[in-house]
N, C-alpha and C positions, 0 to 999 in steps of 0.2 A: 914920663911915667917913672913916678919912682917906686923903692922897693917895696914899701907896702900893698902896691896896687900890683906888683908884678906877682910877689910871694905871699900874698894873702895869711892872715893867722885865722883859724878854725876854733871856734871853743863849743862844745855841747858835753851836755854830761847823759852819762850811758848805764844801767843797770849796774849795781855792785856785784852778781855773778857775774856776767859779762867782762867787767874791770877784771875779776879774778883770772879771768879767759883769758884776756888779753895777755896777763901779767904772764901766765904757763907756758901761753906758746912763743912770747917774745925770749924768754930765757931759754926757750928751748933754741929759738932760732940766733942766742946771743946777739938781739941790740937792745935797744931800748924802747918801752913801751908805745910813747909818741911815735918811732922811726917806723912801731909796725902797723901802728893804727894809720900811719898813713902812706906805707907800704900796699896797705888793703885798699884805700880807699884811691890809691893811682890804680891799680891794678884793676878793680870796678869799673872807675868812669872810661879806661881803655880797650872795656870788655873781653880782659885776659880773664877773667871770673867768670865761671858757667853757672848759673841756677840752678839750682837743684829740682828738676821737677818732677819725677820719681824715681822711686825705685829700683835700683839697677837691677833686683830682683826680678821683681816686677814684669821689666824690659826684656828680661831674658825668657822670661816665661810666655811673654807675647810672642818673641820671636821664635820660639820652639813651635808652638801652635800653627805660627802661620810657619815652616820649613816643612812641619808633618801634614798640611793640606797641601803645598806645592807637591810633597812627594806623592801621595795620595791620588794628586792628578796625574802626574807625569803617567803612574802605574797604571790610571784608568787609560789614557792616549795609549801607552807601550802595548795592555793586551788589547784596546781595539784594534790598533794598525798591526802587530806585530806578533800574530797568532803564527805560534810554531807547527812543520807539520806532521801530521803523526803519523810519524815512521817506521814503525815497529815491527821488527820481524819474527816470525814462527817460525820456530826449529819442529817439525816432525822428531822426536827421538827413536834408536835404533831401541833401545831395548824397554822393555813397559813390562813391567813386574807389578803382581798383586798381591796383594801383605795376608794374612791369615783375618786381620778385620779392614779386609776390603779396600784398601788403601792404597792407590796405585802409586808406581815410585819410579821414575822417570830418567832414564840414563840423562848426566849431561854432555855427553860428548856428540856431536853431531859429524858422524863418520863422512855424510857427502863435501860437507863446506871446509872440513880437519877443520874443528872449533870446537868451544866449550863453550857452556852456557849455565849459568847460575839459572836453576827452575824458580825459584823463590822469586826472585825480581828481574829474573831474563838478562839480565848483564852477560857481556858478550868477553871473550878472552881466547884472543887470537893471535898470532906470531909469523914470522915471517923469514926467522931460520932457526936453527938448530940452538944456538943458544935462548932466543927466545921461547921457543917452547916449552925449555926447562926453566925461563922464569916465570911463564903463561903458570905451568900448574904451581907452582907456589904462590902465585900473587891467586891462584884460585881458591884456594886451602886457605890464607890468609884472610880474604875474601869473607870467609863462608864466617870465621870465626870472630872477625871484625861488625862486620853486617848485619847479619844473622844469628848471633853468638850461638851456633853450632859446632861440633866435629863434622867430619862427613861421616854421611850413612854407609849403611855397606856396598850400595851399588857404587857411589862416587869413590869408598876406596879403593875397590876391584877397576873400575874406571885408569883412574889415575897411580894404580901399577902398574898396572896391564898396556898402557897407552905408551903407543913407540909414535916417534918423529919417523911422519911420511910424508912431510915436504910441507910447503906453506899454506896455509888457511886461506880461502878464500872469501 
């Protein structure tokens, strides 16, 4: 075998933009036009070159679609199997005040359980000693105007003066 037959010579001629392509990216990559045209053309037949077959765009947007119908299902399985239960408790309030337009206004403090209760959405704020209690009514005051964007009314400020630590919530 000699060297012709081992190293073969290639001649085909290619597009004149093309040639200009060539020329750009070979200088870019400093060598020589030939080294890179057949740089490309080992690189192909070794199938380190991927096709381009769409889109990456494209690809992403396929796969966004199908992650939001896996979720989509998960959340159909989670609330068939995994229905929460509903737990919810009444507080009876100690004091029940009626407004001059008929408005009843609802102490939150629940003297039997020593708790406080948000009437608006029922949230519970309970402690379990003495320092906790005095962070109970501030995380409740907090609460009201984070939530709620309220002050308190007058019953929840007479409430929350008036209210002494008499041991833990139940």
């Amino acid at each position: 075998m000699n060297y012709n037959e081992r190293f073969p010579a290639f001649s085909f001629r290619i597009d004149h933009n093309l040639k200009r392509k060539l020329d750009k990216l070979s200088v870019i990559e400093k060598i020589s036009t030939n080294e890179f045209a057949r740089n490309i053309i080992h690189m192909y037949l070794n199938n380190e070159l991927i096709k381009k077959t769409e889109d990456l765009q494209v690809e992403k947007t396929k796969l966004q679609i199908e992650k939001l119908k896996h979720e989509v299902q998960y959340l159909k399985i989670r609330n068939q199997f995994f229905k929460p239960a509903q737990a919810t408790v009444r507080i009876n309030p100690e004091i029940v005040v009626e407004s001059a337009t008929k408005e009843v206004i609802h102490s939150p403090y629940d003297s039997q359980n020593k708790r406080l209760q948000c009437v608006e959405c029922m949230c519970l704020f309970t402690w379990t000693g003495r320092d906790d209690f005095i962070d109970q009514l501030g995380e409740f005051h907090r609460h009201l105007l984070s939530k709620h964007n309220r002050e308190l009314n007058p019953i929840e400020k007479d409430v929350v003066l008036k209210l002494e630590y008499e041991g833990d919530s139940r």
